[in-house]
Phi, psi and omega in degrees: 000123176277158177235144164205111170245147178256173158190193185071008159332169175173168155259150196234157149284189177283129129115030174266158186258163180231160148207141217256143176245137154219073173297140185236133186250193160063034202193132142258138211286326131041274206267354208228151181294179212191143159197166224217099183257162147176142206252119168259168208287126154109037171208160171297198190247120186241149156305158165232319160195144212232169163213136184260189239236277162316014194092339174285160197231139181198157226220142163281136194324330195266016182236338175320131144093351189241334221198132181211127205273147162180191186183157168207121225271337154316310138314341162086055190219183163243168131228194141217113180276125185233123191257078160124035164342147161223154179319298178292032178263348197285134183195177161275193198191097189232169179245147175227146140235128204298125192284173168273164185302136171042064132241136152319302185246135169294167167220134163287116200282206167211035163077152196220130183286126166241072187282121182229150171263157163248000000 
């Protein structure tokens, strides 16, 4: 059974920094793309930033230059360092994982609260 668990949420002021943890069991992990979602309240669910299996990276516009995605697969883990906080950064925060060609299901963390005051 896979599991994502995130951590490292927090209330932070505007222009302190975080990093978001996301350990994975039951997977290897490896093999699979990765992304970083969050939800704010009264709003849908956003990308926030992917990795792909090889590493590559790619960031929703209002996090470029700010906010930076990795992972390491010996640790089973992901992160996101997020830098130069902003009000419109507060969501929930979840880690995913992007299913493989002919698997069914994504998996889901179950979010970590990111609050910054201003």
């Amino acid at each position: 059974q896979v599991q994502l668990v995130e951590s490292g949420g927090g209330l932070v002021q505007a222009g302190e920094s975080l990093r978001l943890s996301c350990v994975a069991s039951g997977s290897l992990f490896s093999l699979y793309d990765m992304g970083w979602y969050r939800q704010a309240p009264g709003k849908q669910r956003e990308l926030v930033a992917g990795i792909t299996r090889r590493s590559t990276t790619n960031y929703a516009n209002s996090v470029k230059d700010r906010f930076t995605i990795s992972r390491d697969n010996a640790k089973k883990t992901m992160y996101l360092q997020m830098n130069s906080l902003k009000p419109e950064d507060t969501a929930v925060y979840y880690c995913k994982q992007e299913r493989l060609p002919g698997q069914r299901d994504d998996y889901w963390g179950q979010g970590t609260q990111v609050t910054v005051s201003s």
